[in-house]
C-alpha positions as CSV (number, residue, x, y, z in Angstrom):
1,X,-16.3,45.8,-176.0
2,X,-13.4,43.9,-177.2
3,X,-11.0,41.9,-174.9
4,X,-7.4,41.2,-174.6
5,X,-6.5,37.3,-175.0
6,X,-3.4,36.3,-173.7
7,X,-2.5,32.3,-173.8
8,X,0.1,30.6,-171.7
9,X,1.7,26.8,-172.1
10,X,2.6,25.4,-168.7
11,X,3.8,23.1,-167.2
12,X,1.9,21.5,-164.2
13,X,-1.8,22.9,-164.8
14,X,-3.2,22.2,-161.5
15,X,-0.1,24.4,-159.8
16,X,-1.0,27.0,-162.2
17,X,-4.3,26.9,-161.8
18,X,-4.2,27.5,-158.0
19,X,-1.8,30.2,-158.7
20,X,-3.6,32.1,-161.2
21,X,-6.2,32.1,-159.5
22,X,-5.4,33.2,-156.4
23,X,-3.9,36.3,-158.4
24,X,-6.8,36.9,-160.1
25,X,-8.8,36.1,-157.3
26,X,-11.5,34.1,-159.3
27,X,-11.9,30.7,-159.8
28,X,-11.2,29.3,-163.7
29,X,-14.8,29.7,-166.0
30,X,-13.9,26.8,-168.3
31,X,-11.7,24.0,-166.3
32,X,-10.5,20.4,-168.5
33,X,-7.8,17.9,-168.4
34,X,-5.3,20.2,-170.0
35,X,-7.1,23.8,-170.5
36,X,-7.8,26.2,-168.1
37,X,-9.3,29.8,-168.9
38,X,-10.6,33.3,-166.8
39,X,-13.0,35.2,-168.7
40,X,-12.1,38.5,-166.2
41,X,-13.5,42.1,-166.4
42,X,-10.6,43.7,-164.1
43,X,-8.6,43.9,-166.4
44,X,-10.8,42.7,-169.1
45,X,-9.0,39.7,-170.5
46,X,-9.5,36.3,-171.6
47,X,-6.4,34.9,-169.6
48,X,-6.0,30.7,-170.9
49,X,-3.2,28.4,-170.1
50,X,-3.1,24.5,-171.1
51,X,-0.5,22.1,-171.0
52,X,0.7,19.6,-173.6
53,X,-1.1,22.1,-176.1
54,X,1.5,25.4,-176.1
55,X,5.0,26.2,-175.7
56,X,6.2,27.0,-172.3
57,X,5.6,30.7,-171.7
58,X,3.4,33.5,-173.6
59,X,2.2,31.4,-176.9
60,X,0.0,34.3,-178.4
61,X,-1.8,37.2,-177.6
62,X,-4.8,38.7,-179.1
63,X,-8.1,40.6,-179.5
64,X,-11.6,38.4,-178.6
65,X,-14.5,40.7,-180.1
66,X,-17.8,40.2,-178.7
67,X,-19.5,40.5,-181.9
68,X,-19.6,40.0,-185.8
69,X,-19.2,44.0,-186.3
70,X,-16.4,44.6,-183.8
71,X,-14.4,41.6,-185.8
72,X,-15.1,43.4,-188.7
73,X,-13.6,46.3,-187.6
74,X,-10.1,44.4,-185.9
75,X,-9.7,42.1,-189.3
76,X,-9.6,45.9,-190.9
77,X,-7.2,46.6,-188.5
78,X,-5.1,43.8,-189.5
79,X,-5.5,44.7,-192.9
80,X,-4.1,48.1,-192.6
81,X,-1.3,46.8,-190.7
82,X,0.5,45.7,-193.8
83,X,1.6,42.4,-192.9
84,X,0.8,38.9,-193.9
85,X,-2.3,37.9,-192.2
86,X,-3.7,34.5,-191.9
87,X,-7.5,34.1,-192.4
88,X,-8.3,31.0,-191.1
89,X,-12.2,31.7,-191.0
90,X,-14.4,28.9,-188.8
91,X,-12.4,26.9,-186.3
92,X,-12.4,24.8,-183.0
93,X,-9.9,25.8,-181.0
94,X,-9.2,25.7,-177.1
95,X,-12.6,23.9,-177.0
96,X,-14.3,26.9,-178.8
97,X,-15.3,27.4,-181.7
98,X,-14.6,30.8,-183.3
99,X,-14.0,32.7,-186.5
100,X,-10.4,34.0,-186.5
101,X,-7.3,35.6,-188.4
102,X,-3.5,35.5,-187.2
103,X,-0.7,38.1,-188.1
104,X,2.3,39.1,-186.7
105,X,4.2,42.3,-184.7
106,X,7.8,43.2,-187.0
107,X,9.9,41.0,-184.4
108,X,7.1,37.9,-184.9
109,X,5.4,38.2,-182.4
110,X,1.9,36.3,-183.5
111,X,-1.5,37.9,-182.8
112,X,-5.2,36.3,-182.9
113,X,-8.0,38.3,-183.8
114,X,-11.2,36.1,-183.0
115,X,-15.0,35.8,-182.2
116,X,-16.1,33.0,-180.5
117,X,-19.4,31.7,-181.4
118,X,-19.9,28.3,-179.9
119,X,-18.6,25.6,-177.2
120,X,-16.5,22.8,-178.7
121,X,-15.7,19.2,-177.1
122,X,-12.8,19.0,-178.5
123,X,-9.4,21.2,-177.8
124,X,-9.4,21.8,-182.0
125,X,-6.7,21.8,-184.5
126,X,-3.9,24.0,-185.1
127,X,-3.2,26.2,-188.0
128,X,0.2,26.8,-190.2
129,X,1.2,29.7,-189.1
130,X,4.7,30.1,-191.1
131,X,2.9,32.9,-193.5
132,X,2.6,35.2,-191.0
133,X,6.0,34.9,-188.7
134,X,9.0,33.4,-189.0
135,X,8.9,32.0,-185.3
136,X,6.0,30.1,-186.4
137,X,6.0,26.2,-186.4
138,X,3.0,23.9,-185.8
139,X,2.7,22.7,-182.5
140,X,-0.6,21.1,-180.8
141,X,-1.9,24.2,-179.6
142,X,-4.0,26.9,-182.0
143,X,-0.9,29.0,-182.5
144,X,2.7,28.4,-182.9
145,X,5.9,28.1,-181.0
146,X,7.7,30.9,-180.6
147,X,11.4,30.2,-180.8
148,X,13.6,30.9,-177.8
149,X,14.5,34.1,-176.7
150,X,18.9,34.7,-175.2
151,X,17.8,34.7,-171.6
152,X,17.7,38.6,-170.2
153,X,20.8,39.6,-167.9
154,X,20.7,42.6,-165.8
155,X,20.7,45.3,-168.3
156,X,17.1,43.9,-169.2
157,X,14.6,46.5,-168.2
């Protein structure tokens, strides 16, 4: 059963880490220097944040697969799309290491489809993500920046 991946940069990690988890209720299941991640099944999500890695804010969502066969089946989903995709294939990233592919919504919003098949050491490199949106740029973390957003006034909904 596939899970929804949501990554967050911040800015004081062990503020955020008290605070997230006292939302969610569970304790962090991988805890470093500058990474924290909730592996949660209500809701089912892999919820990360990290600091010094990601822009401030939401810096990607995806889709984690929990097997070779249901990442077969999202990369043909990402295929059909018709967008650019990015197959970056094996990878360390967020001290994982996964196979993975980016793409992103019409308005650039960038997307991760992944399987994670192993425990890194290392937080991992990160991938040029131009090809597949123009808010793309490299940062430290394993997707890009997202440019700034006009902040929202009160007609936001």
């Amino acid at each position: 059963m596939k899970r929804l991946h949501v990554h967050v940069g911040v800015n004081d990690l062990d503020q955020s880490i008290r605070f997230y988890s006292t939302l969610f209720g569970a304790d962090p299941t991988v805890t470093k220097d500058d990474y924290a991640k909730w592996m949660l099944d209500d809701p089912r999500v892999n919820f990360a944040i990290s600091s010094g890695h990601a822009a401030k804010g939401i810096e990607h969502l995806g889709i984690q697969a929990e097997s070779n066969d249901e990442l077969a089946e999202v990369y043909g989903r990402l295929k059909a799309a018709d967008r650019p995709v990015l197959e970056e294939g094996a990878t360390t990233c967020c001290y994982a290491k996964s196979e993975k592919s980016w793409i992103s919504d019409p308005d650039g919003i960038v997307w991760e489809a992944f399987f994670t098949n192993g425990e890194s050491t290392v937080y991992g490199d990160s991938p040029e993500l131009s090809a597949v949106s123009a808010n793309a740029a490299t940062t430290n973390c394993c997707a890009p920046a997202v440019t700034a957003q006009p902040s929202c006034n009160s007609s936001c909904g």
